[in-house]
N, C-alpha and C positions, 0 to 999 in steps of 0.2 A: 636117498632120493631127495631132490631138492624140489618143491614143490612153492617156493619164490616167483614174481611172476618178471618179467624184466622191464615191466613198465610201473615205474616208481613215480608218486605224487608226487610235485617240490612244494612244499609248505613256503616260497617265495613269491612274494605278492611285487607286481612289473609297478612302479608307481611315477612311471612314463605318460601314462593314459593321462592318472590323476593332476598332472604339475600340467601338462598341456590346458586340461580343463580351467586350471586355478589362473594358469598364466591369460586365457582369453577371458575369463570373467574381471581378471585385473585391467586388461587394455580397457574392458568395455567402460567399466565405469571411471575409469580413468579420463576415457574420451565425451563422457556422457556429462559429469560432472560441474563442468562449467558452464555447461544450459538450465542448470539446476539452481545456480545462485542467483540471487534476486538484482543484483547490480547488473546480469549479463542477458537480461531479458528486455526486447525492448518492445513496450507496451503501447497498445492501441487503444485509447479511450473509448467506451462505449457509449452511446447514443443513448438519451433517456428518454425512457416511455414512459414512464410513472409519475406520480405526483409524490412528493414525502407527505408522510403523515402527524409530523411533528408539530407541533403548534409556535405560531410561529410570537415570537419575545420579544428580540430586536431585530431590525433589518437597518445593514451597513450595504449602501449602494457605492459603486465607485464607476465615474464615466471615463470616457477615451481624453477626458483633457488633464486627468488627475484630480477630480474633484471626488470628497468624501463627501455621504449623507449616511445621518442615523437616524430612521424612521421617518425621512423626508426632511429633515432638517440638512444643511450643510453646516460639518464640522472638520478642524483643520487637523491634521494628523497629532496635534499636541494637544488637543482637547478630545480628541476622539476616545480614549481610554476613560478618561472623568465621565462623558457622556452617558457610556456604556458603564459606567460602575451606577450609576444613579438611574436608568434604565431595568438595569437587574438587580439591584438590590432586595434583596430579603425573597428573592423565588429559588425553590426547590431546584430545578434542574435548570440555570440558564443555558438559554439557547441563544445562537447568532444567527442569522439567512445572509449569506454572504452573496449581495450579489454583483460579479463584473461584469461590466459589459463588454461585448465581444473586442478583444485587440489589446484590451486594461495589460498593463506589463506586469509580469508575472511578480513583481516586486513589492507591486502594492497589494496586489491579494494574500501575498505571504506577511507583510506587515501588518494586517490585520489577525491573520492565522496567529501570528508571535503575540498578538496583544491577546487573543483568545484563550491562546494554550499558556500564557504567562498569572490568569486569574480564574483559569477550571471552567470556560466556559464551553458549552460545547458548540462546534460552528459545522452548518449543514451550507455545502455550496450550490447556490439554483443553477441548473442549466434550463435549456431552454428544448421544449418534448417537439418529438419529431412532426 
């Protein structure tokens, strides 16, 4: 007697399901990926309600005609770095308060940013609270 049953296990795993699964988790973040990097996001400045708490060291103003001021003085962009070195001298953490006034081209607020970041200063920029 043959006591066999005719319906045999296949010890064979379908890996059809699994390559399916693998293939749309590969599209997704394939598709997802480039909203992810920071060049590919285009940013909305937010509105400031706060005051900083920083104390303020120097303040560099610049107006809509291209004039510089440090601390109320007017100084010419080739003195303005000597100005700021004798301003902060010998303080622990210098600080800068950058401030442009609305329309200032974005050129001269980074020439000041370059003279900041070129001697460790650190530079908080004011805006203006809602």
């Amino acid at each position: 007697m043959n006591l066999r049953g005719r319906n045999k296990i296949s010890p064979e795993f379908s890996m059809s399901s699994m390559t399916d699964i693998v293939f749309l988790l590969l599209v997704f973040f394939l598709l997802t990926s480039p909203a992810i990097t920071p060049d590919a996001l285009d940013l909305i400045l937010p509105k400031a309600k706060g005051k900083t708490t920083n104390v303020q060291k120097a303040s560099v103003s610049i107006t809509n005609d291209g004039a510089y001021y440090v601390n109320k003085e007017r100084v010419s962009e080739y003195t303005m770095e000597k100005e700021l070195k004798n301003i902060l001298a010998g303080q622990e953490k210098p600080t800068i308060i950058l401030r442009a006034e609305e329309g200032v081209p974005i050129e001269d607020a980074v020439f000041v940013m370059d003279l900041a970041n070129k001697n460790n200063y650190k530079i908080v920029l004011a805006v203006r609270p809602n």
